[in-house]
C-alpha positions in Angstrom: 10.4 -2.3 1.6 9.5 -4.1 4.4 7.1 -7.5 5.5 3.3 -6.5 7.2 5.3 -8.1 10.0 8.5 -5.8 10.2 6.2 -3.4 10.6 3.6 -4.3 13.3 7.0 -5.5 15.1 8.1 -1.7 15.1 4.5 -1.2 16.4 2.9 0.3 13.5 -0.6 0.0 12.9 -1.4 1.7 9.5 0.8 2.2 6.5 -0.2 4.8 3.8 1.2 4.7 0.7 1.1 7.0 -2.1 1.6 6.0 -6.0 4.8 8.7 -6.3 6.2 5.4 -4.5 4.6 2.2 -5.3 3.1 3.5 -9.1 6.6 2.9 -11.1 6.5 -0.6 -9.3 3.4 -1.8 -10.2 3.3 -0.2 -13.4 6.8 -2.6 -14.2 6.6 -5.6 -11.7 8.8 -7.5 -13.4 11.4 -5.0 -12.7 10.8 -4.5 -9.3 9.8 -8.4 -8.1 10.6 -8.0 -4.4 9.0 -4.4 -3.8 6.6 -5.7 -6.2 5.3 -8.6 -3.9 5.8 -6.7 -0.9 3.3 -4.1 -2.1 1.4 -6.7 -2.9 1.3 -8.4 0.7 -0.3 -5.1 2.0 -2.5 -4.0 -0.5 -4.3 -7.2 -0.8 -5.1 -8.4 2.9 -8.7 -8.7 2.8 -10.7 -6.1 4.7 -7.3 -4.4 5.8 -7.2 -1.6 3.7 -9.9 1.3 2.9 -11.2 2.2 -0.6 -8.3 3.5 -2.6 -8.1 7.6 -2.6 -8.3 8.6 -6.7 -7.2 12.0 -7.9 -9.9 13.7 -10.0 -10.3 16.2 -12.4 -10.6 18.9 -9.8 -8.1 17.6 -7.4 -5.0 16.1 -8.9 -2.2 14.0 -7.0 -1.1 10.7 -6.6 -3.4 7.8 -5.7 -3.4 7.1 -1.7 -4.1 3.8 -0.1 -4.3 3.2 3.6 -4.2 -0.4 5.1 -4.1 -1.5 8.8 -2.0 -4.1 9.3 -2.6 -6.0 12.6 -6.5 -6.4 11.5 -9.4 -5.9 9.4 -10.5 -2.3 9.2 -14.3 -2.4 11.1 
């Protein structure tokens, strides 16, 4: 788990995360504070991250979400 800015010092302009990594963390956050809140840090930057990918009945998987982290998605 790393800080938006660990990343974007390593050069990295997008993250994508899938629930099979984040879901058991935000499903218990109290047992997982610091990976909790660095989830947290990416997922919520306003207008840095595009509508959350939902399995569906005819496709199932994990949820996807992909945030850009050095500015607002345009």
């Amino acid at each position: 788990m790393r800080t938006p800015e660990d990343y974007m010092s390593k050069g990295t302009t997008f993250v994508v995360a899938s629930s099979d990594a984040f879901g058991p963390v935000m499903e218990r956050p109290s047992e997982h504070a610091a990976e909790y809140e660095a989830y947290q840090r990416v997922f919520n930057q306003t207008g840095h991250c595009l509508p959350v990918i939902q399995p569906t009945a005819r496709i199932s998987g994990p949820q996807i979400i992909i945030c850009r982290l050095d500015s607002p998605i345009q």
